[in-house]
C-alpha positions, 0 to 999 in steps of 0.5 A: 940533216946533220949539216957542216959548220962553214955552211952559210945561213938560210938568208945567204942564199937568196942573198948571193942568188939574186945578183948571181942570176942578174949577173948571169942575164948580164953575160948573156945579153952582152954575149948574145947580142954581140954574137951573130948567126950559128955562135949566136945560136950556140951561146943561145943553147949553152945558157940554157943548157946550164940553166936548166942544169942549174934548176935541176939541182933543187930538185935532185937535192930536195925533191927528190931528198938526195944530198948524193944526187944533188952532188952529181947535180953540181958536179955537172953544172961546174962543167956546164959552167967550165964550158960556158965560160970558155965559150963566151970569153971568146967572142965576148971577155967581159961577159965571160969575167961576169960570170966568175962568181956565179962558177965559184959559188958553183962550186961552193955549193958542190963542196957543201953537197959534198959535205952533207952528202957525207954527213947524212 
């Protein structure tokens, strides 16, 4: 696979995921457990609606090969995540703020699918 200059090595990425994924239980927890009835239910689904799309994309990219189904598969996951954000920051600004990184390093990895996708 013919892959871009700028793109982190191997070892990045479990390095920059395992304090992602902690932040994002952090947010979660703060948010849920401060929200009551049908907000905390929807706080409920939004995460775990954003963190099945967020295992999806290993199998769009890698099981099933396809850097264009891998884009597709962040391209939604930014949205999930443009949505989650917006719906924690109100009930919960600092659950919201922790969750920052995670959507930047979102769409980093949409830029690098962009690029291999191009490239292969």
């Amino acid at each position: 696979m013919d892959k871009p200059g700028w793109q982190p090595p191997a070892w990045a990425f479990p390095a920059v995921w395992t304090p992602l994924y902690a932040s994002i239980a952090w947010s979660a927890g703060h948010a849920v457990s401060r929200a009551d009835g049908r907000r905390r239910r929807a706080l409920m689904i939004g995460f775990g609606a954003n963190l099945a799309l967020n295992a999806s994309w290993t199998w769009l990219f890698f099981g099933r090969r396809s850097p264009t189904a891998g884009v597709w598969g962040t391209v939604l996951l930014d949205a999930s995540n443009l949505q989650l954000v917006r719906q924690v920051w109100r009930g919960d600004p600092k659950a919201a703020a922790a969750l920052a990184p995670y959507a930047g390093w979102c769409l980093f990895a949409t830029a690098l699918s962009a690029s291999l996708a191009r490239r292969n």
